[in-house]
C-alpha positions as a printed Julia matrix, in Angstrom:
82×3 Matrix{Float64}:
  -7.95  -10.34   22.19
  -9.85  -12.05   19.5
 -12.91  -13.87   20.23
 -12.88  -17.53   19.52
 -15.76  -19.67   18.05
 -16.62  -22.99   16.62
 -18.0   -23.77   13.53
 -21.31  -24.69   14.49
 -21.31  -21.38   16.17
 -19.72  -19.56   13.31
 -22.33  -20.83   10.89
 -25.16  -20.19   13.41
 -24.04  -16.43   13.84
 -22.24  -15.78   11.01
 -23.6   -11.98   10.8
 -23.01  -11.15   14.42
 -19.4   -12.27   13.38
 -18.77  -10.27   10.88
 -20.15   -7.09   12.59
 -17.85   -7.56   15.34
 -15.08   -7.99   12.81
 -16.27   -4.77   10.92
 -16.17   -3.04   14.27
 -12.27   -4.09   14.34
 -12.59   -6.97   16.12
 -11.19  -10.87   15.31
 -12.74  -14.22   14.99
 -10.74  -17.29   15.5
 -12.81  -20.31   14.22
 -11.73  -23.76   15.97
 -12.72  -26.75   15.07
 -12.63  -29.45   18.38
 -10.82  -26.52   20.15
  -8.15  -26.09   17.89
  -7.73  -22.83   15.84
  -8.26  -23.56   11.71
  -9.29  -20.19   10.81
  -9.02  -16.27   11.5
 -11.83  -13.85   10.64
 -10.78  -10.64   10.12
 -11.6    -7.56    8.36
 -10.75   -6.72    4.97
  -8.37   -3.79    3.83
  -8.15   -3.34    0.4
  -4.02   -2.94   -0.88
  -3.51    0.24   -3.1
  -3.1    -1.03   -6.9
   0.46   -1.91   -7.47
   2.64    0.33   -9.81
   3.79   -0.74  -13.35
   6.93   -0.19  -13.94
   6.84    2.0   -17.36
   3.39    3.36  -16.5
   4.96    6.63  -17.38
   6.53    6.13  -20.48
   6.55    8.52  -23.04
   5.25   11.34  -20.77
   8.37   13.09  -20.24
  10.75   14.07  -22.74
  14.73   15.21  -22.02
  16.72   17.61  -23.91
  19.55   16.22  -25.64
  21.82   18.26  -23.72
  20.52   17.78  -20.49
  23.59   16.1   -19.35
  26.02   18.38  -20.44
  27.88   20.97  -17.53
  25.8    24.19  -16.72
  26.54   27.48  -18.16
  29.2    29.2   -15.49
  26.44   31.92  -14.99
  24.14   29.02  -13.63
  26.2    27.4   -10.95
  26.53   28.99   -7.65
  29.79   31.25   -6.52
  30.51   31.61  -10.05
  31.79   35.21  -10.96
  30.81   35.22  -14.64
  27.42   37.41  -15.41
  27.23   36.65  -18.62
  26.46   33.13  -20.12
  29.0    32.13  -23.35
């Protein structure tokens, strides 16, 4: 349950705050006993993905498409490729 403070209080002891809040902990700040703030403890978000990042690293054949040889796909009888 998070622990709630008022500003005075939270100004007074703002380093005790954030300790508890490092520790896992939350801080409501109210002012006149009603909630205007949560303290809480930073996690830093993995860097987003561009889209394209990638580009250029991987190149296709030109027949990469095109059916496999019947020696290649399964339960085929042929040995030998054409």
């Amino acid at each position: 349950m998070p622990t709630t403070v008022n500003i005075h209080e939270a100004k007074t002891h703002l380093s005790r705050l954030l300790e508890s809040v490092a520790a896992g902990g939350e801080v409501i700040i109210a002012r006149a006993g009603r909630p205007i703030a949560r303290l809480s403890a930073y996690t830093e978000e993995p860097p987003r993905r561009r889209f394209g990042q990638d580009a250029g690293l991987v190149e296709l054949a030109l027949d990469f498409n095109e059916p496999l040889p019947p020696a290649w796909v399964l339960g085929s009888d042929s040995d030998t490729p054409d």
